[in-house]
BAKE-919449 format. One record per residue (C-alpha): z, y, x; residue number from 1; residue in three letters. Coordinates in pm, whole numbers. Layout:
N
PT, Z, Y, X, NUM, ALA
...
# end
This chain:
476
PT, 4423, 9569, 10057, 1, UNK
PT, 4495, 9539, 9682, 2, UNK
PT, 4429, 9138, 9677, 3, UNK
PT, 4692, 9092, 9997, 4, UNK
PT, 4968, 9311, 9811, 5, UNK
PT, 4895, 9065, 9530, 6, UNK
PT, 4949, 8784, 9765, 7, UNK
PT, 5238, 8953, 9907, 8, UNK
PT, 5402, 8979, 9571, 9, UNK
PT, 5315, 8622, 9460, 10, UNK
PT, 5459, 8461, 9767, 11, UNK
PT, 5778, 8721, 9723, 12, UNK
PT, 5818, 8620, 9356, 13, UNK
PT, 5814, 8232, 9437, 14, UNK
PT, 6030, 8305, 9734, 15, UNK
PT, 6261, 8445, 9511, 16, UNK
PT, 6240, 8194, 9246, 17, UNK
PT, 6270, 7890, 9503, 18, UNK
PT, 6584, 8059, 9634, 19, UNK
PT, 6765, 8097, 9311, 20, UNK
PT, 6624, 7828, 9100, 21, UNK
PT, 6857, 7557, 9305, 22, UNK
PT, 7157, 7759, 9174, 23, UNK
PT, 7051, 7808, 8824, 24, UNK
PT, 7290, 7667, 8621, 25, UNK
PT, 7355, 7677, 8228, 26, UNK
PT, 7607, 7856, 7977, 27, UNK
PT, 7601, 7488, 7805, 28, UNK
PT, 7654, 7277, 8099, 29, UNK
PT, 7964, 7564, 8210, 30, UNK
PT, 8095, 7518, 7879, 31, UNK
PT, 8073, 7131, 7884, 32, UNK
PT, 8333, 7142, 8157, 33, UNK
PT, 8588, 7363, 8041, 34, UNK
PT, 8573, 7211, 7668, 35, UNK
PT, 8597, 6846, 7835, 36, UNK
PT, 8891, 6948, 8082, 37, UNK
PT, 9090, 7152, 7827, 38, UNK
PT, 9040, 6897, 7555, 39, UNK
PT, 9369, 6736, 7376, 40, UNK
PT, 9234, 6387, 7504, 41, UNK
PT, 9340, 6575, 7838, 42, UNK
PT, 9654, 6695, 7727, 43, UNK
PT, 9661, 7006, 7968, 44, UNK
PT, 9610, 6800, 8287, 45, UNK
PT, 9965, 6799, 8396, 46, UNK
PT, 10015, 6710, 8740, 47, UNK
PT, 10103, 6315, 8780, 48, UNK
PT, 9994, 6209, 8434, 49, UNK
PT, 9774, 5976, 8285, 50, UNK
PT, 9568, 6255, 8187, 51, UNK
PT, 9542, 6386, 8459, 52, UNK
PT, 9471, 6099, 8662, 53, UNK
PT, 9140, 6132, 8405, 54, UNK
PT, 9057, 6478, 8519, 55, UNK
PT, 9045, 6367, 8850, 56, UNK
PT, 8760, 6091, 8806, 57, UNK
PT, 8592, 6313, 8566, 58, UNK
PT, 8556, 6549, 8879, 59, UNK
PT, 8489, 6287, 9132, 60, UNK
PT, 8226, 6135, 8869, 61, UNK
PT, 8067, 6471, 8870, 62, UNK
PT, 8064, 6448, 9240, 63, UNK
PT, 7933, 6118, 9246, 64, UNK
PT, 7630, 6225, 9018, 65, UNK
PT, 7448, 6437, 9279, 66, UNK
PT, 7561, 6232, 9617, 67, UNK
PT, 7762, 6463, 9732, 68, UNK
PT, 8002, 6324, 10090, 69, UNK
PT, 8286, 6162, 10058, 70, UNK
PT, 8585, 6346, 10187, 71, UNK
PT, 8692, 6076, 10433, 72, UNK
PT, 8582, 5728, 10564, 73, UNK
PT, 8779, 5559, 10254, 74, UNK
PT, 8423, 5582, 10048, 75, UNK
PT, 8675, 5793, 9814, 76, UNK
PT, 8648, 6135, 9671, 77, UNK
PT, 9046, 6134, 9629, 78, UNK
PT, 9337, 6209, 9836, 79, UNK
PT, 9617, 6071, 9755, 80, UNK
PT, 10001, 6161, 9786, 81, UNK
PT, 10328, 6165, 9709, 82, UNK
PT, 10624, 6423, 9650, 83, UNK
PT, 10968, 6344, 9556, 84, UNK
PT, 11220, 6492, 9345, 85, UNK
PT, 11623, 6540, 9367, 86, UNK
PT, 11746, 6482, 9016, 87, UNK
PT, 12117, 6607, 9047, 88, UNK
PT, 12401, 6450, 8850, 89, UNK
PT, 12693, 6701, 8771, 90, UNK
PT, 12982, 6738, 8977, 91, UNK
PT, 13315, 6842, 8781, 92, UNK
PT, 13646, 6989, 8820, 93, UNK
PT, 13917, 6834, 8587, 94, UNK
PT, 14245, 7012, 8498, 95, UNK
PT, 14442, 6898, 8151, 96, UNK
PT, 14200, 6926, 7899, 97, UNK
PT, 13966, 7162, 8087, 98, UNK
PT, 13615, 7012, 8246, 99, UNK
PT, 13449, 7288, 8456, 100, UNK
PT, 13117, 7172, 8598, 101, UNK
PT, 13037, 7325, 8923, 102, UNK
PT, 12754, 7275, 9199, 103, UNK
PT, 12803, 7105, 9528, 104, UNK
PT, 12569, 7244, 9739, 105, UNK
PT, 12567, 7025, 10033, 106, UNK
PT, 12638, 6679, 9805, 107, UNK
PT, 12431, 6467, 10016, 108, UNK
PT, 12633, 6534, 10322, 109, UNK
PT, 12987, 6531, 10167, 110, UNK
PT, 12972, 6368, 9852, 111, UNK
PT, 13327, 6283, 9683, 112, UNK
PT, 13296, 6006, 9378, 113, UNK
PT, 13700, 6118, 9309, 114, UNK
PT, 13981, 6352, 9484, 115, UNK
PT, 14238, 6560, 9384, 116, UNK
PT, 14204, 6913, 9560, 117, UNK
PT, 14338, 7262, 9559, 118, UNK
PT, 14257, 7594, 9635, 119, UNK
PT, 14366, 7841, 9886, 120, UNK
PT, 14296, 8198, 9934, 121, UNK
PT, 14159, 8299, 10291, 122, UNK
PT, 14522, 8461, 10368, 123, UNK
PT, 14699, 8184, 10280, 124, UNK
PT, 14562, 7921, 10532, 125, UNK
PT, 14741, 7791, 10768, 126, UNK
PT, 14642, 7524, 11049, 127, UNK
PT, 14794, 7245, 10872, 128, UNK
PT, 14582, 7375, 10524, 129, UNK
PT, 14287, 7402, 10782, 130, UNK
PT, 14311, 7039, 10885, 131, UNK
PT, 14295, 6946, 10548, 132, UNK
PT, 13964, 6823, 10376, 133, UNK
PT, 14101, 6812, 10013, 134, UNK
PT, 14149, 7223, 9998, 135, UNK
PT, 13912, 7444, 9978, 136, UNK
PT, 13929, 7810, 10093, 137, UNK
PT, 13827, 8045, 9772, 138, UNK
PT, 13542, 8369, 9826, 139, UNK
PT, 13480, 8614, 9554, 140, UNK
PT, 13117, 8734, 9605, 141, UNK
PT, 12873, 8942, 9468, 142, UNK
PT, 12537, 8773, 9635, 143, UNK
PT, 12496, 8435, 9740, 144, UNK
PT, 12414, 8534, 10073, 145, UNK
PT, 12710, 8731, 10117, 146, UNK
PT, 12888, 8421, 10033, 147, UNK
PT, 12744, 8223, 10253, 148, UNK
PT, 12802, 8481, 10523, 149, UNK
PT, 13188, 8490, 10455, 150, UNK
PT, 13169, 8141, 10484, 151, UNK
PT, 12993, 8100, 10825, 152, UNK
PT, 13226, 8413, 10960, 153, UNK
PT, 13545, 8205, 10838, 154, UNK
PT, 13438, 7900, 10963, 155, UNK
PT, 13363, 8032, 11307, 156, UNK
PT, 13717, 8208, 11305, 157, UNK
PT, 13921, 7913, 11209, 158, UNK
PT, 13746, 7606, 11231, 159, UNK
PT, 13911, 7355, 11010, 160, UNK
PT, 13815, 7031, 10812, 161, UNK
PT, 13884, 7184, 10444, 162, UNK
PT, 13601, 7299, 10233, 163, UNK
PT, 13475, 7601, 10042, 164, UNK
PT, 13453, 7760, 9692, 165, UNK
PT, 13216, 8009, 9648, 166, UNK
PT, 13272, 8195, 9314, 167, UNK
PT, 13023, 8424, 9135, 168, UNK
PT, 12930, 8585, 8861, 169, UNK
PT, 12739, 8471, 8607, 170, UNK
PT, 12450, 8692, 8418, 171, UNK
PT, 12278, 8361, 8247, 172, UNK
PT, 11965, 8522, 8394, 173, UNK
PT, 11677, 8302, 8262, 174, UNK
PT, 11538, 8005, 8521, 175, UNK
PT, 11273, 8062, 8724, 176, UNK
PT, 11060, 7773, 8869, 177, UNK
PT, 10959, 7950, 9155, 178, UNK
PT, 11152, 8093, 9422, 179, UNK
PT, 11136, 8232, 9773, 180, UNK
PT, 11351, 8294, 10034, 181, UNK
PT, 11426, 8618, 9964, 182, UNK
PT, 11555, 8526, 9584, 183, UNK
PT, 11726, 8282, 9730, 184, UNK
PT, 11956, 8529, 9948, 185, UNK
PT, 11948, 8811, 9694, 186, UNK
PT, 12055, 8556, 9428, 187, UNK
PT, 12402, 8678, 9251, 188, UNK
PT, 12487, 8490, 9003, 189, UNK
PT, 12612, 8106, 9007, 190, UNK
PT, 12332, 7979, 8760, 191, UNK
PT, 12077, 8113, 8979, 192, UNK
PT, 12231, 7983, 9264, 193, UNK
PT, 12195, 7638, 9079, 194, UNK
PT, 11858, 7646, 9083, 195, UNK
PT, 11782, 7781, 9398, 196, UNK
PT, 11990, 7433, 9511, 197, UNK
PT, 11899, 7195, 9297, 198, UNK
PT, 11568, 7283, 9241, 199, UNK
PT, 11428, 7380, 9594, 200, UNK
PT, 11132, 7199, 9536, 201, UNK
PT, 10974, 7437, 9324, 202, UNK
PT, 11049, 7743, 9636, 203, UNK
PT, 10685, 7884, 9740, 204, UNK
PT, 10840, 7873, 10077, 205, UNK
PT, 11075, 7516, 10063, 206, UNK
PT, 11065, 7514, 10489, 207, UNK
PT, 11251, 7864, 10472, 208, UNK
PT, 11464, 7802, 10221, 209, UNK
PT, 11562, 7422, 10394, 210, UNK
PT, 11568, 7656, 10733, 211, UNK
PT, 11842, 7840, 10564, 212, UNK
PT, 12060, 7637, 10404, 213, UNK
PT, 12036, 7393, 10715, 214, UNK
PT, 12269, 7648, 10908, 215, UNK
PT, 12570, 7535, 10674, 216, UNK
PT, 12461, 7195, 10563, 217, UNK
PT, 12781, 7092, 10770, 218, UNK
PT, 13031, 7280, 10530, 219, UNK
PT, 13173, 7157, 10218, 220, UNK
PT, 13043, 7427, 10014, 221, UNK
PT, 13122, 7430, 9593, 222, UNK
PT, 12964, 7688, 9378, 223, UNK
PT, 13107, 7798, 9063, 224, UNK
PT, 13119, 8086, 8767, 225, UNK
PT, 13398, 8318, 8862, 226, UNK
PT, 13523, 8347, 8489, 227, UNK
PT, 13638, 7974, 8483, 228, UNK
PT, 13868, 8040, 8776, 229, UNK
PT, 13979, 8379, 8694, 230, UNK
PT, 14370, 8286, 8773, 231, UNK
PT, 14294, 8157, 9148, 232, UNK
PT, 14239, 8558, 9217, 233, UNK
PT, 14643, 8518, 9185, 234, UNK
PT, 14784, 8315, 9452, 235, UNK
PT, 15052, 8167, 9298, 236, UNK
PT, 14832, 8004, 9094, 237, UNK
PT, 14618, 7819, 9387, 238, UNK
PT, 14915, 7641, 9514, 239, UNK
PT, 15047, 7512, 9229, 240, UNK
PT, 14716, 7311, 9057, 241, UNK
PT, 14583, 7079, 9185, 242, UNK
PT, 14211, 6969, 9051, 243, UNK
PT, 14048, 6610, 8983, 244, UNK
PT, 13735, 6646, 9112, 245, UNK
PT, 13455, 6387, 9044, 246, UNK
PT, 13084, 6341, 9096, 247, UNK
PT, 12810, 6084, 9067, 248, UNK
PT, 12524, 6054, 9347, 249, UNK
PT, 12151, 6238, 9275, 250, UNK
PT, 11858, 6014, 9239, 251, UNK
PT, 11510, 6090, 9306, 252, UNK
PT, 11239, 6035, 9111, 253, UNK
PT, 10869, 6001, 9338, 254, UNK
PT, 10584, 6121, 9150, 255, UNK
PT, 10202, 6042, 9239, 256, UNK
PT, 9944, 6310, 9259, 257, UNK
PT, 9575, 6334, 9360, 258, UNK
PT, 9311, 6585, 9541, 259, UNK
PT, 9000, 6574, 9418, 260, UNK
PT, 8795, 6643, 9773, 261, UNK
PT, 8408, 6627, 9867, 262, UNK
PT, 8209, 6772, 10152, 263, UNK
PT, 7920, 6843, 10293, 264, UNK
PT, 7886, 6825, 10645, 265, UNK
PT, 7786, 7111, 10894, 266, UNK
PT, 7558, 7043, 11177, 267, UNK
PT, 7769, 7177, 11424, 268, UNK
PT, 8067, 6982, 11484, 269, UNK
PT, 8300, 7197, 11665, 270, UNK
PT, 8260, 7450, 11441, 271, UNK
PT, 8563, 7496, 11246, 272, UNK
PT, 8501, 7452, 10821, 273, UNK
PT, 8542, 7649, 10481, 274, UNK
PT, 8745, 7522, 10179, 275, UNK
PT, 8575, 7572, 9869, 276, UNK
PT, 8859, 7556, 9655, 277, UNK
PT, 9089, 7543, 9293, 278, UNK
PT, 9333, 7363, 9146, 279, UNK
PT, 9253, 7167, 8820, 280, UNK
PT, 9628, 7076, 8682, 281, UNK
PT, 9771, 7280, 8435, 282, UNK
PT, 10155, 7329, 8317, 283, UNK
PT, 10334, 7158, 8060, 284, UNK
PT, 10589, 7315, 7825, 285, UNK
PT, 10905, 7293, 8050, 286, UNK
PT, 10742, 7600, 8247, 287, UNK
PT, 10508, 7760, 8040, 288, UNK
PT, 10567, 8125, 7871, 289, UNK
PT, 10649, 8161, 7489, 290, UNK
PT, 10359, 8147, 7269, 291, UNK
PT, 10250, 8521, 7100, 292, UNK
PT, 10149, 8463, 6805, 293, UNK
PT, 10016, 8140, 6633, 294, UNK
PT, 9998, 7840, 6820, 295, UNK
PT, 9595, 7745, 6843, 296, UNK
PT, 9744, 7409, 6999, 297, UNK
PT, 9998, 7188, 7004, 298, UNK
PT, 9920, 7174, 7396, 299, UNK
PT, 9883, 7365, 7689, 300, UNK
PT, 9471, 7388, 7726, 301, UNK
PT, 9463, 7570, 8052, 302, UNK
PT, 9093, 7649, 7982, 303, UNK
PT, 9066, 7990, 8225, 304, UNK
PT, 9372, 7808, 8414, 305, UNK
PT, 9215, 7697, 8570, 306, UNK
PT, 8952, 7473, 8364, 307, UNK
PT, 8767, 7756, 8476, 308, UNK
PT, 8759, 7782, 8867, 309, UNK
PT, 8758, 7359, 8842, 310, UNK
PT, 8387, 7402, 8688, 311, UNK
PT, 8326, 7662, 8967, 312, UNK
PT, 8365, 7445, 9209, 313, UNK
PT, 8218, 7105, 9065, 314, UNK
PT, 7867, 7328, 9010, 315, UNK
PT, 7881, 7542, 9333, 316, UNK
PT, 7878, 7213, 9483, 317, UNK
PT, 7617, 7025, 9267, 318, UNK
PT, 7390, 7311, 9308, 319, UNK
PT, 7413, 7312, 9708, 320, UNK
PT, 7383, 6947, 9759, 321, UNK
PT, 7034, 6972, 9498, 322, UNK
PT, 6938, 7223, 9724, 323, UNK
PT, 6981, 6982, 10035, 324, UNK
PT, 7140, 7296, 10191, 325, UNK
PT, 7246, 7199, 10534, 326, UNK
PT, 7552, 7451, 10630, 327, UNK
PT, 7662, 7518, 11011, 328, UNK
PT, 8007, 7470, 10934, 329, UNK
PT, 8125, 7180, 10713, 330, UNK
PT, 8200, 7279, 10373, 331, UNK
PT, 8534, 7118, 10162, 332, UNK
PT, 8470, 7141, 9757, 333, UNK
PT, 8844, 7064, 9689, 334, UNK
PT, 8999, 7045, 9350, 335, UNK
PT, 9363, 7060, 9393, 336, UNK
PT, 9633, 6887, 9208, 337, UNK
PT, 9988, 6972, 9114, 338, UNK
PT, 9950, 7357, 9171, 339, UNK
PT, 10136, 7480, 8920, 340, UNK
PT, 10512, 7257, 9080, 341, UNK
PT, 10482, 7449, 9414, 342, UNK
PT, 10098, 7443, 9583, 343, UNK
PT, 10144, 7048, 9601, 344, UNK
PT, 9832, 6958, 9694, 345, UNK
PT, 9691, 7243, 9862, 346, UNK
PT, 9967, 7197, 10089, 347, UNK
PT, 9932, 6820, 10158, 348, UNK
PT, 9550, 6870, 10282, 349, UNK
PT, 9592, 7150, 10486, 350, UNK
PT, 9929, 6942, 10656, 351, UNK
PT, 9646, 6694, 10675, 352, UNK
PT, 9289, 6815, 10745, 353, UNK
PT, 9221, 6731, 11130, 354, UNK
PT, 9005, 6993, 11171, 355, UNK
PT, 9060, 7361, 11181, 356, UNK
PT, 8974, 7579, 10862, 357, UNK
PT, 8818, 7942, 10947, 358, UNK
PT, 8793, 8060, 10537, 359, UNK
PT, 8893, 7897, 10190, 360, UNK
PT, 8762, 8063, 9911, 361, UNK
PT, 9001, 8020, 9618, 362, UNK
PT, 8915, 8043, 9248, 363, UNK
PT, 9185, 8025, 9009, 364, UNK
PT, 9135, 8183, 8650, 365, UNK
PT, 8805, 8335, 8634, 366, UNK
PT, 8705, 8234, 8274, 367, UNK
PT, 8842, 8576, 8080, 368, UNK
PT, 8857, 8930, 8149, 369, UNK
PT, 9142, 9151, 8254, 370, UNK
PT, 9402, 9217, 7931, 371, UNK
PT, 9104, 9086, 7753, 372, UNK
PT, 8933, 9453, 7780, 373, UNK
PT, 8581, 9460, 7686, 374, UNK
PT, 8506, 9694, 7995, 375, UNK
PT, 8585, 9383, 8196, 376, UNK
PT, 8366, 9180, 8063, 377, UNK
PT, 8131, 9165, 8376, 378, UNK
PT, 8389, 9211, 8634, 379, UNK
PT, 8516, 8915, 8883, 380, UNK
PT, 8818, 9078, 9110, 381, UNK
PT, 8852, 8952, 9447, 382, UNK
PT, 9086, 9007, 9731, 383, UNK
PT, 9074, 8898, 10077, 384, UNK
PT, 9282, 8829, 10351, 385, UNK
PT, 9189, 8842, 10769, 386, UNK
PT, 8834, 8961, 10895, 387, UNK
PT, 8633, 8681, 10839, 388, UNK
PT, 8755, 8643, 10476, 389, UNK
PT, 8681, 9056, 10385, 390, UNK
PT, 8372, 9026, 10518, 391, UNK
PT, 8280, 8729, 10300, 392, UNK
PT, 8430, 8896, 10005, 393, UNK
PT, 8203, 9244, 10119, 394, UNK
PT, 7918, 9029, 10166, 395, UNK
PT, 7916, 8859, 9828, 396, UNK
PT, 8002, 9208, 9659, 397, UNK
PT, 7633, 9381, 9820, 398, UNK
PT, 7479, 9035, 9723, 399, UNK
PT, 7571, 9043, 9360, 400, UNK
PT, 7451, 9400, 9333, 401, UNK
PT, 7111, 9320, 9483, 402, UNK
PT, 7103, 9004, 9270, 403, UNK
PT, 7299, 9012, 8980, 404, UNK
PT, 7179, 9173, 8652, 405, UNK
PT, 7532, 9217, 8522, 406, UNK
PT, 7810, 9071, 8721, 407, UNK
PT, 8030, 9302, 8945, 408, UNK
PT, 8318, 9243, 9222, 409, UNK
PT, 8554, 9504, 9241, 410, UNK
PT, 8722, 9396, 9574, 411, UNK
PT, 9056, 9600, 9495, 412, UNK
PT, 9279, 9555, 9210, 413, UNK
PT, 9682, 9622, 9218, 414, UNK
PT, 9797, 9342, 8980, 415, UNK
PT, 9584, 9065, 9180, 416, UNK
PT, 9723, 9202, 9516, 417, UNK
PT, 10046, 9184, 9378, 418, UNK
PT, 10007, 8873, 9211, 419, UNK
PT, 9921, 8704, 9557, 420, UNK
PT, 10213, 8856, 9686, 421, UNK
PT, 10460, 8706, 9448, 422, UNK
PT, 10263, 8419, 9319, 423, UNK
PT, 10084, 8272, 9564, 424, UNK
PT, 9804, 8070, 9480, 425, UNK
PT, 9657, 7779, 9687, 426, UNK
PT, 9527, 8017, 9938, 427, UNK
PT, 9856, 8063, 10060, 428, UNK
PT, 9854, 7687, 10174, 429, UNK
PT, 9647, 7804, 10483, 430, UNK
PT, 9778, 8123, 10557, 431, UNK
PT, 9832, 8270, 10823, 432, UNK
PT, 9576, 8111, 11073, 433, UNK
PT, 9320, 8102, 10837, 434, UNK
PT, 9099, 8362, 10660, 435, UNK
PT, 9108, 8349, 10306, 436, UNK
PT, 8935, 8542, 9970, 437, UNK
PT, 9093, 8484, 9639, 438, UNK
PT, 8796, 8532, 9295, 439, UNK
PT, 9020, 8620, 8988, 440, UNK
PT, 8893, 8731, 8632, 441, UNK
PT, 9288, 8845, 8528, 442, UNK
PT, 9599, 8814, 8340, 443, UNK
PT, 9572, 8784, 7942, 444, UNK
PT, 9861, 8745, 7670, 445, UNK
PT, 9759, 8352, 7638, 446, UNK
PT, 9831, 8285, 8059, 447, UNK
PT, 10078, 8006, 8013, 448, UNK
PT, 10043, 7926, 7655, 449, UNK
PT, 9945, 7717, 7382, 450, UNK
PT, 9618, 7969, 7349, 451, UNK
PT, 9454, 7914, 7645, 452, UNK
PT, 9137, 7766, 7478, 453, UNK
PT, 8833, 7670, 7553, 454, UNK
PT, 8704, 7938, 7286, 455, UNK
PT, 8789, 8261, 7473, 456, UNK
PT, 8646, 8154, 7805, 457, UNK
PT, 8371, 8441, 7865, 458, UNK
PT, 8060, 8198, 7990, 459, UNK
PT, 7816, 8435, 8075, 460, UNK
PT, 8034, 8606, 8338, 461, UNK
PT, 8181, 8266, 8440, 462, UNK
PT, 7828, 8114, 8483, 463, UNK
PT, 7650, 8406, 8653, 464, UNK
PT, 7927, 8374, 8877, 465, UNK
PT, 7856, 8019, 8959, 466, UNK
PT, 7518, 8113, 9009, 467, UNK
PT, 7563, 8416, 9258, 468, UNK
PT, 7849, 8224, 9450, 469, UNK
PT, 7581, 7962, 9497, 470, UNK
PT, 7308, 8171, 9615, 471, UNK
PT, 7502, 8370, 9815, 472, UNK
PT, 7649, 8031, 10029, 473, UNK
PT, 7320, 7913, 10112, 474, UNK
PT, 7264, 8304, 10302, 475, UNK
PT, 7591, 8342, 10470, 476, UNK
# end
């Protein structure tokens, strides 16, 4: 009896070994990645850069090293695609010596290289004033979107081929690059309302926001600070000045990006596939916090963001294809590009993927610990979304604790949930038909910074994670 629970244990021990040995990989080679992709000679791999066109073959190099499937029949690991960008040139009001810039929000539809107008107060029309294109009616508002209702209501009313002026107050409030719907009609003041208009391509949700402001891309609409027309409050004043008005046409600029995408493909065909998934660009200074402190660089490193999830899913894949694991479902190992200007890439594939996606697992910053507390320094967070995706997160939780000598999933945090609810990552790409879980390590003072470094990134959690992620794929 004693000899065959010898045997027993020698066949469990190499049973155990042969599972995890495939997914075994080191500190050094983690480390290798992250130093290599945050290195100067990267300069933060900013979305349609030169550098960054060398993170992406570095990846599909990396790819290329262990066989792993091309992503489509091109015999190419990249994706390519393109976005374009409004660049807006000002529009002006002229009167004496006094230049007042001011936004047009529907320009493209009713631009105006010169005219002299006026401006009326809503009382004060009359159906000749309503016929004509070079006044515009004037609304005091508090919100944009109670502008823009005034607007529709008067409009409705009265008809009319004159235009609008929509004045509002200004609080300077500091530029956000990012911004939904719902800033968009809470905005109140006119420099927000700028870049809600001019810069829509940075909205989380751009269809919304195009949705909206399709409903009065037929009206003349002008936006403006209400303290550079305090005196049209009197109306007096509105009929007797008249305004040169002048404005030069936006260009657009087209910038070039590229997914990084492999594969390896499931043996049933109608099944539909998993993303394995992160984005590998990084932000450059026009949107990147202040720098506490020191600067350790005189660039953005991006090592934990997301350096960090890219060597996550470069080694999760290596170690599955040198396992010759043969999935069910066809896996994508996708590094995305241009994250950080509005889930760019993320977007484009799942617009494009011909084949339906039941889970993407999404790793973005996973490289430090939370507030850089020493408690966290074996703890991945992870939050998922739909049944399929909380029962892969639950799964890789008991797996970790069966398997793992140190790392731990806590599957509930407050400032990830919230995170995902204000800051999507590229998760959100998919959602809502498809099931997603989201691995996160936490905020830190150097998110967005100079000080993101290659230094701080905590390998032994980062690698075990690798590790267990691995070993638990090739058992789900």
């Amino acid at each position: 009896m004693r000899i065959i629970q010898i045997a027993f244990a020698i066949i469990s021990t190499f049973l155990l070994n042969s599972t995890l040995a495939y997914s075994q990989v080191t500190e050094q080679t983690t480390k290798d990645h992250v130093y290599y992709l945050s290195s100067e000679a990267l300069n933060g791999r900013i979305a349609g850069t030169e550098e960054g066109r060398l993170a992406a073959e570095y990846i599909a190099n990396e790819f290329s090293s262990v066989g792993l499937s091309f992503f489509s029949d091109s015999c190419a690991y990249y994706q390519d695609f393109t976005r374009s960008r409004k660049i807006g040139s000002a529009s002006t009001l002229v009167l004496g010596n006094d230049t007042i810039g001011v936004t047009h929000l529907n320009k493209m539809c009713h631009y105006t290289e010169k005219a002299s107008i006026r401006f009326i107060r809503p009382e004060e029309q009359s159906d000749a004033i309503g016929a004509d294109s070079t006044s515009f009616i004037v609304f005091y508002t508090e919100s944009f979107d109670k502008g823009i209702q005034k607007i529709k209501t008067h409009y409705n009313l009265n008809g009319g081929d004159n235009g609008y002026m929509l004045l509002m107050p200004d609080k300077k409030r500091q530029k956000g690059f990012r911004i939904s719907l719902e800033s968009l009609k809470k905005a109140d003041d006119a420099y927000e309302v700028f870049v809600l208009t001019n810069y829509l391509h940075f909205a989380l949700n751009k269809e919304a926001c195009d949705d909206y402001l399709k409903e009065v891309e037929h009206l003349n609409i002008l936006v403006a600070n209400e303290k550079r027309f305090a005196d049209l409050k009197q109306s007096s004043a509105a009929q007797d000045k008249r305004f040169d008005f002048s404005e030069k046409p936006d260009s657009f600029v087209v910038k070039n990006y590229r997914n990084v995408i492999a594969k390896i493909e499931g043996t049933k065909a109608d099944k539909p596939a998993i993303v394995f998934c992160a984005h590998y660009d990084h932000v450059d200074s026009l949107y990147s916090r202040r720098t506490k402190g020191v600067a350790a660089t005189d660039y953005f490193p991006g090592a934990d963001d997301n350096a960090s999830g890219t060597a996550a899913v470069v080694e999760v894949a290596k170690s599955l294809k040198k396992a010759n694991f043969q999935p069910e479902q066809t896996i994508y190992f996708c590094l995305f590009d241009a994250e950080e200007k509005g889930l760019y890439g993320s977007r484009y594939f799942a617009k494009t993927l011909e084949q339906d996606v039941e889970l993407v697992i999404n790793m973005d910053m996973i490289g430090r610990n939370k507030r850089d507390r020493k408690r966290c320094d074996n703890i991945v967070f992870a939050k998922a979304q739909g049944d399929f995706g909380k029962a892969f997160t639950k799964g890789f939780d008991k797996y970790c604790r069966e398997n793992s000598k140190s790392l731990k999933i806590r599957r509930y945090d407050m400032e990830l949930m919230l995170l995902l609810m204000g800051y999507p990552s590229d998760q959100a790409s998919f959602r809502p038909d498809t099931d997603t879980s989201v691995f996160y390590t936490g905020l830190h003072k150097d998110y967005h910074t100079h000080n993101d470094t290659p230094d701080k990134i905590n390998y032994k959690k980062l690698t075990e994670y690798i590790n267990m992620m691995s070993g638990y794929l090739m058992e789900f």
